[in-house]
C-alpha positions as CSV (number, residue, x, y, z in Angstrom):
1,X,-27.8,-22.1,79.5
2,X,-30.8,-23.9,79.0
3,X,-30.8,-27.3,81.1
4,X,-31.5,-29.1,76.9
5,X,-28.0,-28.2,75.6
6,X,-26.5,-31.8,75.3
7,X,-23.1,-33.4,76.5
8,X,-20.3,-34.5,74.4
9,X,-17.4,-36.1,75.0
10,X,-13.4,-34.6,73.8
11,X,-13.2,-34.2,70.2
12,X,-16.1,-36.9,69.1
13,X,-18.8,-36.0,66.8
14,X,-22.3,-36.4,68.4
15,X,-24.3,-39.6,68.0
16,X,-26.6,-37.7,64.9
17,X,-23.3,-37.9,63.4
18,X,-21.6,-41.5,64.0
19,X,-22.8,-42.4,60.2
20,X,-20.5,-39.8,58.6
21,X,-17.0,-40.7,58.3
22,X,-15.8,-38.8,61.6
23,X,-13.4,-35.9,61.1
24,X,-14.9,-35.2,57.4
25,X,-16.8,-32.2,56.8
26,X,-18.7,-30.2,54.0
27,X,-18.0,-27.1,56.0
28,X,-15.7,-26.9,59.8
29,X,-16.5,-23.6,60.9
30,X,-13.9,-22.6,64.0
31,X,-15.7,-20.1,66.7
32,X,-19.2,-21.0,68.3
33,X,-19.9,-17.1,68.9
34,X,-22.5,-15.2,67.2
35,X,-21.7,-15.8,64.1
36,X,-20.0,-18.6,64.2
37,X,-23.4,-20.5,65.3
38,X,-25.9,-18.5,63.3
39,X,-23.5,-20.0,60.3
40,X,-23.9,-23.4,61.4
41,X,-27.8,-23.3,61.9
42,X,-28.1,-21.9,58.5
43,X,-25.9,-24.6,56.7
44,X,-27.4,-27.5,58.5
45,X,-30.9,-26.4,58.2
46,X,-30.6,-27.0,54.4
47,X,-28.5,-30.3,54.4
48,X,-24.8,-29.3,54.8
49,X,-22.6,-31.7,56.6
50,X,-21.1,-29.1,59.1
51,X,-18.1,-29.3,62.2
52,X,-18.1,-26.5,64.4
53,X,-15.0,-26.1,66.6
54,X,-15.8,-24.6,70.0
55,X,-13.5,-23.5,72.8
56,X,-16.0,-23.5,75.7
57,X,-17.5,-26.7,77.1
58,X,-20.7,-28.0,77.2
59,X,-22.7,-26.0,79.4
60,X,-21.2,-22.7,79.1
61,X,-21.8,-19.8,76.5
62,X,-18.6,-18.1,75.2
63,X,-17.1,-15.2,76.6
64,X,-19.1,-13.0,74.5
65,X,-22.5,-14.0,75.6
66,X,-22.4,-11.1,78.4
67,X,-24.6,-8.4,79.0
68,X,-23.7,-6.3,76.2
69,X,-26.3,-4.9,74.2
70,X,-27.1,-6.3,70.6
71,X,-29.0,-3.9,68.0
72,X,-30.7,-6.2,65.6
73,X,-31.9,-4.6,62.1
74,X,-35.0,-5.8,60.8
75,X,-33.4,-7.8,57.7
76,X,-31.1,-9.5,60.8
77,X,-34.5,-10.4,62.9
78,X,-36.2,-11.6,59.8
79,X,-33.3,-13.9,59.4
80,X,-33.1,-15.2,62.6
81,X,-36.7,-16.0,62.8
82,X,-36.6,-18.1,59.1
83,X,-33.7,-19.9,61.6
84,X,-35.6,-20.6,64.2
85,X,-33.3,-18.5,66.9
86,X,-35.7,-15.9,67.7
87,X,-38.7,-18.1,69.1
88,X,-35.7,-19.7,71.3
89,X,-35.3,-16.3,73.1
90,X,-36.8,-16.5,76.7
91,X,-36.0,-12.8,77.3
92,X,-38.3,-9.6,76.0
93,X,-36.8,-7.7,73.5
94,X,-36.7,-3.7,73.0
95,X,-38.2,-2.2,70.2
96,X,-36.2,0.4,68.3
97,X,-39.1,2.9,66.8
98,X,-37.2,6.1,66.9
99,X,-33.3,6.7,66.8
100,X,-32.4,10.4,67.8
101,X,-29.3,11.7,67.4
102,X,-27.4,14.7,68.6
103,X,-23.7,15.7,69.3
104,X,-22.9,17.3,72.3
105,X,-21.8,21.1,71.4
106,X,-22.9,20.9,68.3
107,X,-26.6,22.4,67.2
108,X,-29.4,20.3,65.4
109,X,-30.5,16.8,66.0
110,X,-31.8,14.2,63.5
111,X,-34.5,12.0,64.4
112,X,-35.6,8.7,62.6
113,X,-39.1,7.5,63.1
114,X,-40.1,4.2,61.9
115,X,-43.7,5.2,61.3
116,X,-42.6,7.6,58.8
117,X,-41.3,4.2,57.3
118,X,-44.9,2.5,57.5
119,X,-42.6,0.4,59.8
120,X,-43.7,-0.1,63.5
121,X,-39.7,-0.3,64.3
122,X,-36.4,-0.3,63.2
123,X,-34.8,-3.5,65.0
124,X,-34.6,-4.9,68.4
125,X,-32.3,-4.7,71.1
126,X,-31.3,-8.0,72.7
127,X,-29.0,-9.0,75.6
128,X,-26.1,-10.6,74.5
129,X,-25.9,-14.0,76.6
130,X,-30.0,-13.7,76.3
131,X,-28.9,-14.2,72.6
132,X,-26.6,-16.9,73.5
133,X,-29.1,-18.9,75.2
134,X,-31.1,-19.0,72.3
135,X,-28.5,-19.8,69.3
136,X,-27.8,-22.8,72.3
137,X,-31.2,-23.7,72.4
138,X,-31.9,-24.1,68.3
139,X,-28.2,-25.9,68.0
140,X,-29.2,-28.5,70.7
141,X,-32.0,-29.3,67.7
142,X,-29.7,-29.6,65.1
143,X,-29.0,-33.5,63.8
144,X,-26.6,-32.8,61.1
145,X,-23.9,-30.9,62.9
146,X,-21.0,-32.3,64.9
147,X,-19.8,-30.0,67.9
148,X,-16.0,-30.3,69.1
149,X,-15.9,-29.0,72.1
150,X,-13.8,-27.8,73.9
151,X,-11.4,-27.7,71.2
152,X,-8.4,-25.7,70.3
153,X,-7.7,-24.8,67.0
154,X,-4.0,-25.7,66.5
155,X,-3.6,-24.7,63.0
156,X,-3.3,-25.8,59.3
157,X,-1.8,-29.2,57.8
158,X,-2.0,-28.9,54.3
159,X,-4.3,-30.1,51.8
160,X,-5.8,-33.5,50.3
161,X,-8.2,-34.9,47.6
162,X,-10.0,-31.4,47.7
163,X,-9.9,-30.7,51.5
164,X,-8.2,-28.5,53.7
165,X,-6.6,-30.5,56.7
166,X,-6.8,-28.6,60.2
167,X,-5.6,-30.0,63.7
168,X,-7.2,-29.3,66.6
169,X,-6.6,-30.3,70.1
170,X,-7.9,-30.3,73.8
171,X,-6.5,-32.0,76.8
172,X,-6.0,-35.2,75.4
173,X,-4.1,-34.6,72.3
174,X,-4.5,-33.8,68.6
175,X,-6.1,-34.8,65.2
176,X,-6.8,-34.0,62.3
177,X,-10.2,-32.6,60.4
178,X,-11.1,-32.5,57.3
179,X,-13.3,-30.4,55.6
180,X,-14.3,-28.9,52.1
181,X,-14.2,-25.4,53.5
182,X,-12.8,-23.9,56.1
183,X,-15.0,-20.7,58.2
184,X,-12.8,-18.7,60.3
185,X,-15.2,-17.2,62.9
186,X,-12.9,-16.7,65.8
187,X,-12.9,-13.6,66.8
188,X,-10.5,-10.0,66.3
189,X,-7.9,-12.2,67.2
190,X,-8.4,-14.8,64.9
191,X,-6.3,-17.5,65.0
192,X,-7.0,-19.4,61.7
193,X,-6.7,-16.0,60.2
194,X,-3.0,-16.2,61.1
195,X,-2.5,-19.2,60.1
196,X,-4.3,-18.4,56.8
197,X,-1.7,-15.8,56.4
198,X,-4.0,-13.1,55.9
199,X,-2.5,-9.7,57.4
200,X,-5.4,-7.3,58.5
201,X,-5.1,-3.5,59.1
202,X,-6.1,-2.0,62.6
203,X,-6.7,1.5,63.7
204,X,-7.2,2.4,67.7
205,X,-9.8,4.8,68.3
206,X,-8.3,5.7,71.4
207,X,-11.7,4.9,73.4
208,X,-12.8,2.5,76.0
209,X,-16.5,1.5,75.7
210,X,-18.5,1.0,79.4
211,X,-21.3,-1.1,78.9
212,X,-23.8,-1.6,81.6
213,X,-27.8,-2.3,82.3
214,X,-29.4,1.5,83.0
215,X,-32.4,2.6,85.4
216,X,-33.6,5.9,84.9
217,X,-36.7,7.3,85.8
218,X,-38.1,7.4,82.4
219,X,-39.1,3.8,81.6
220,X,-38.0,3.4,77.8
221,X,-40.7,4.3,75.4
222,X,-38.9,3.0,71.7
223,X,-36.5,5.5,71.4
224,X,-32.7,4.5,70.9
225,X,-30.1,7.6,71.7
226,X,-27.2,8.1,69.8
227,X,-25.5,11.2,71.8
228,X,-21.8,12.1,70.1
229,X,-18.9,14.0,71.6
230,X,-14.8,14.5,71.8
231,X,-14.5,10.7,73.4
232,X,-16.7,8.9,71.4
233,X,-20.4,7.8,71.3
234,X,-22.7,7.3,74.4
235,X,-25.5,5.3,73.6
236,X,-28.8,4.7,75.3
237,X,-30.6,2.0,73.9
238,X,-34.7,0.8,74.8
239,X,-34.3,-3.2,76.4
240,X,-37.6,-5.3,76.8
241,X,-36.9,-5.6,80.6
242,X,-37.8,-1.9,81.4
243,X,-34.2,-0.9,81.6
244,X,-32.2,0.6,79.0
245,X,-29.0,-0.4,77.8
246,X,-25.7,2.2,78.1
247,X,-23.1,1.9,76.2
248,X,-20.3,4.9,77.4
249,X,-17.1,6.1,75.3
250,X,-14.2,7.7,77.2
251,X,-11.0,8.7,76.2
252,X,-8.8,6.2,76.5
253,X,-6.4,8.0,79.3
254,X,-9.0,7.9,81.3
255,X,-10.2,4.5,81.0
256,X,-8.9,3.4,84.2
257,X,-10.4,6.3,86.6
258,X,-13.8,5.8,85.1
259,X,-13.5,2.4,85.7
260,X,-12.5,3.0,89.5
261,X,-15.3,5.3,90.1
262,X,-18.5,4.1,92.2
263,X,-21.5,3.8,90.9
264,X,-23.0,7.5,91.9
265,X,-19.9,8.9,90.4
266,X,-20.1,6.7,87.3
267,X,-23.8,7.9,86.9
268,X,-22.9,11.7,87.1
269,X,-20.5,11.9,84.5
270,X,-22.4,9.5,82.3
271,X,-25.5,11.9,82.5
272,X,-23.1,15.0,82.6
273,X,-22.5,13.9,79.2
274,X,-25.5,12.4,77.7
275,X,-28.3,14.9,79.0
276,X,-31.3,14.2,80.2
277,X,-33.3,13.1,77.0
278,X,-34.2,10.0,79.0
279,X,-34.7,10.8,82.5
280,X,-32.5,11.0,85.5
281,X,-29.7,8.2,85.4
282,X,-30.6,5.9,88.5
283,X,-28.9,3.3,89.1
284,X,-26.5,0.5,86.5
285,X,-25.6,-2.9,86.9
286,X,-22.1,-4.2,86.6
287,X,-20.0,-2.3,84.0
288,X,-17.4,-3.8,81.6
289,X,-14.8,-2.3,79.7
290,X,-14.0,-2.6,76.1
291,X,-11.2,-1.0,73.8
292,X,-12.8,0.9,70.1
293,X,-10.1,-0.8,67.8
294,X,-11.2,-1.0,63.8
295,X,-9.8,-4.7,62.8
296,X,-10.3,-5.3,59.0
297,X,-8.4,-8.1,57.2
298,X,-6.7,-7.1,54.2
299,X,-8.7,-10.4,52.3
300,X,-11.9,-12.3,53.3
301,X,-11.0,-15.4,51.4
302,X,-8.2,-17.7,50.1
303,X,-8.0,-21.2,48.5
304,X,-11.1,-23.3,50.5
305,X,-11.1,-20.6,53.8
306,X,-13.2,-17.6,54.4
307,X,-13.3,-15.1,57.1
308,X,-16.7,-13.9,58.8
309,X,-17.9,-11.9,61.5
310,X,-15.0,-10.3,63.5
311,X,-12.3,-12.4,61.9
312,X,-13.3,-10.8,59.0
313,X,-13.7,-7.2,59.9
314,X,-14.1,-5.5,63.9
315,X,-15.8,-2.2,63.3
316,X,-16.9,0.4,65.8
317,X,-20.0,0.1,67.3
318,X,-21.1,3.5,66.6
319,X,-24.1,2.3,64.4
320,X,-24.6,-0.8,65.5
321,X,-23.7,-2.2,62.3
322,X,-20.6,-5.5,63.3
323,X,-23.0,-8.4,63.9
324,X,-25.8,-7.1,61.8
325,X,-23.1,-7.2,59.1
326,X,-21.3,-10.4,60.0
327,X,-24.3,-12.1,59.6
328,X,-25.1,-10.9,56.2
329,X,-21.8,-12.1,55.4
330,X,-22.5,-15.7,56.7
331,X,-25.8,-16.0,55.4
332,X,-25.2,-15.2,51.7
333,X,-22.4,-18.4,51.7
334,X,-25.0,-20.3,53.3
335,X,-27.2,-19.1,50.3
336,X,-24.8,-19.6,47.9
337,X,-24.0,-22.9,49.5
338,X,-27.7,-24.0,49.5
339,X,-28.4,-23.0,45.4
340,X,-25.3,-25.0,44.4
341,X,-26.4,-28.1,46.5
342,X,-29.7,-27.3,44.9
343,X,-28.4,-28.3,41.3
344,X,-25.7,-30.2,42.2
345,X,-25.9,-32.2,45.3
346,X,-22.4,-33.3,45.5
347,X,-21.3,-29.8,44.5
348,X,-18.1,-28.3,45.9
349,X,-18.5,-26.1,48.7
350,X,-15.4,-24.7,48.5
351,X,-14.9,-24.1,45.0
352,X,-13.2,-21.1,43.7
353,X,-15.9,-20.3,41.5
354,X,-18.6,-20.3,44.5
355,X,-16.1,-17.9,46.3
356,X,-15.2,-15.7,44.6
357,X,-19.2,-15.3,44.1
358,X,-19.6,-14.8,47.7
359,X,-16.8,-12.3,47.4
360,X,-18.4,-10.4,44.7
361,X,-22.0,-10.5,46.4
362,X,-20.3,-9.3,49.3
363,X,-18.0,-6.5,48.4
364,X,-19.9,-3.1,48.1
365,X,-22.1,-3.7,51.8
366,X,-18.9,-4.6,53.4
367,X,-17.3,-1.6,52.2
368,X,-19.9,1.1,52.5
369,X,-20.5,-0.2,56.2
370,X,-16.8,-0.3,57.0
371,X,-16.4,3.3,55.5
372,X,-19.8,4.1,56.7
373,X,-19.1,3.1,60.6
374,X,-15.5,4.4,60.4
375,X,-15.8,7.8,59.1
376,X,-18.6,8.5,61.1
377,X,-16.6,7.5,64.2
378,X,-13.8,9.9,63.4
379,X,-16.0,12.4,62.0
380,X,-18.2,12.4,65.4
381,X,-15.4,12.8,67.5
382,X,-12.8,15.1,65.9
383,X,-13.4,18.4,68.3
384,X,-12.1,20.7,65.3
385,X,-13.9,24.1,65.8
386,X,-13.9,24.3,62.1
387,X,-16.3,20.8,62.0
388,X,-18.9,22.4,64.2
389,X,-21.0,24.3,62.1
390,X,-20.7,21.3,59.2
391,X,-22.0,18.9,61.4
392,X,-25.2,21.0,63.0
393,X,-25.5,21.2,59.2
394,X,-25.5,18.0,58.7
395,X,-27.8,16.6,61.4
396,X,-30.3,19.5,60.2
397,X,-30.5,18.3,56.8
398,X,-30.9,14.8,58.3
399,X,-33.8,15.6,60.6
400,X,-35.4,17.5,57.7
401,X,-34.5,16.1,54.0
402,X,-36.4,12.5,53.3
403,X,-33.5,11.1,51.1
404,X,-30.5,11.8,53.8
405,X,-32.9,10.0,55.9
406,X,-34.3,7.2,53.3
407,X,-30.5,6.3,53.0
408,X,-29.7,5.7,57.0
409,X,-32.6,4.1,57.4
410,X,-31.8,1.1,54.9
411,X,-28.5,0.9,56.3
412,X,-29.7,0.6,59.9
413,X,-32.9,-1.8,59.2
414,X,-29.8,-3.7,57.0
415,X,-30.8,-3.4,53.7
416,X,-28.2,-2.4,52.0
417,X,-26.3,-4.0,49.1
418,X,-27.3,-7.6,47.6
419,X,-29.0,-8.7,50.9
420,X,-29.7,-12.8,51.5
421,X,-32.8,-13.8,50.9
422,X,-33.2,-15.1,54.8
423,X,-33.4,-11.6,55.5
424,X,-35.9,-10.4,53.3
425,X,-38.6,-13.0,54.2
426,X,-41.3,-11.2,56.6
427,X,-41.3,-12.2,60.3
428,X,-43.9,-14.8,61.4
């Protein structure tokens, strides 16, 4: 955590914010995670009034600032940039300029190259609390947002004068916010999803993820793996500190003896299944386990409340798609957001009208990358003998026929569907 982040005291706005009537917000988004913040730098960069609700304290990141392994597309690091997050990163970054991918028993491989593109990459991989770091970095500069924290969300208390009433708590009691619109950005396991009364549907892969830091004795040259089998993905993805990053699907059975095993043994059957596209497997930091579990709720919005990020939808990560999409999602109601205060500076931010626009922007990228990430999970890992020869097909025609290829690539550089205009802009 950088030694900048400022202090704040139990459920009181900071000093930027003593002129506003405390508790009273344009925007309260709940969940300081990746989206979350990202959301809350966009809004108050152009002028929106925003309370995020945090559940770590000052001077720590959030649980999901670890060591996990974060594919940005180009549209999300052109974003980020326009935000100021990306000049906060203290960390190299690994270019993505070539994604292979193969499936293990299978014939054929397809290989994207982002010269072919007239691009020099894909994306960038970038440590998760790395990541962190910098979203803390670029919110310590923000003056128009008021940080509660650490606060509970508690749950709903109605409505008045146009606001939606939440309480929140922390060790010394409760109160009540209000707020023009509510931004659920709390996780899988959202809370103020619940309390929304929004039901989401939930499918369980029936994999644990390992994710770990790799040394192998091929430094990485821009190449990101994508290696498919009967238990899932294993990925192999190029950082910017000379290591790659591994991301290892097992069946879920057998989640607990591969998380027993030593290091050496880990390595072996990690390699056993990848190959040896990128060297002998060395050596791996500390490994941590993660369930595959598809979360989508059944609706992203409801009278002054939206869902983003995980709340919203937990995909696989086979693709690397969740945050790159989750962003999109926050940015285009910041977007929206900003052209309505842009006419109408005392314009309703939770209006039906300018959600059910954000709906309707958002509708066919949500669902082409949901289907997208899902069937290709299930596809990737059904051991059908029948599938076989469909799937050496398939990654034939993709290393081989431009349009197959033209249409993954705008899906993994995050062009796809009506894309904000943050992430268009070129990169400085």
């Amino acid at each position: 955590m950088p030694a900048a982040a400022p202090s704040s005291r139990p459920l009181e706005p900071a000093p930027s914010s003593l002129a506003r009537e405390p508790g009273r917000h344009d925007v309260l988004i709940v969940g300081g995670g990746l989206v979350g913040a990202s959301l809350a730098i966009a809004l108050e960069r152009i002028g929106v009034d925003v309370g995020l609700v945090e559940a770590t304290p000052a001077g720590e990141l959030p649980a999901v600032f670890d060591q996990r392994n974060l594919s940005f597309a180009e549209a999300t690091i052109n974003a980020l940039t326009a935000l100021g997050v990306m000049q906060k990163l203290r960390a190299p970054t690994g270019a993505i300029r070539r994604i292979h991918i193969s499936r293990r028993g299978d014939f054929g491989r397809g290989v994207l190259d982002a010269a072919r593109y007239g691009r020099e990459e894909f994306g960038r991989v970038v440590v998760a609390r790395d990541f962190g770091e910098a979203l803390e970095a670029r919110l310590a500069e923000a003056t128009g947002l008021t940080r509660y924290r650490p606060v509970r969300f508690i749950g709903l208390a109605g409505e008045e004068e146009g606001h939606r009433l939440v309480r929140v708590a922390d060790d010394n009691g409760e109160r009540l916010l209000r707020m023009r619109l509510l931004v659920a950005a709390d996780g899988t396991r959202s809370p103020v999803r619940d309390a929304l009364g929004i039901a989401a549907d939930e499918h369980d892969y029936a994999q644990t993820l390992f994710v770990a830091r790799l040394r192998t004795s091929q430094a990485p040259d821009g190449t990101a793996y994508e290696r498919l089998g009967d238990e899932g993905p294993t990925a192999v993805l190029p950082r910017g500190d000379r290591h790659y990053g591994l991301i290892h699907a097992v069946a879920r059975e057998q989640a607990d003896a591969v998380a027993a095993m030593d290091e050496a043994a880990f390595l072996e059957r990690a390699q056993s299944v990848f190959g040896w596209r990128a060297g002998r497997f060395l050596s791996c930091g500390p490994r941590s386990a993660h369930p595959a579990i598809r979360v989508i709720a059944q609706r992203t919005s409801t009278p002054r409340a939206v869902l983003i990020g995980n709340a919203a939808q937990t995909i696989h990560p086979i693709g690397a798609q969740g945050f790159n999409l989750g962003l999109r999602d926050a940015l285009t109601l910041a977007e929206l957001i900003g052209d309505a205060r842009a006419l109408d500076t005392q314009a309703d931010v939770g209006s039906a009208s300018l959600l059910d626009a954000w709906l309707s922007r958002r509708h066919d990228d949500r669902e082409r990358t949901v289907r997208f990430s899902d069937g290709l999970a299930r596809l990737t890992a059904n051991d059908a003998p029948l599938l076989r020869p469909l799937r050496s097909l398939g990654l034939f025609v993709l290393d081989r026929l431009p349009s197959a290829q033209a249409w993954l690539v705008g899906g993994a550089m995050g062009y796809r569907g009506d894309v904000p205009a943050l992430c268009r802009e070129p990169r400085a």
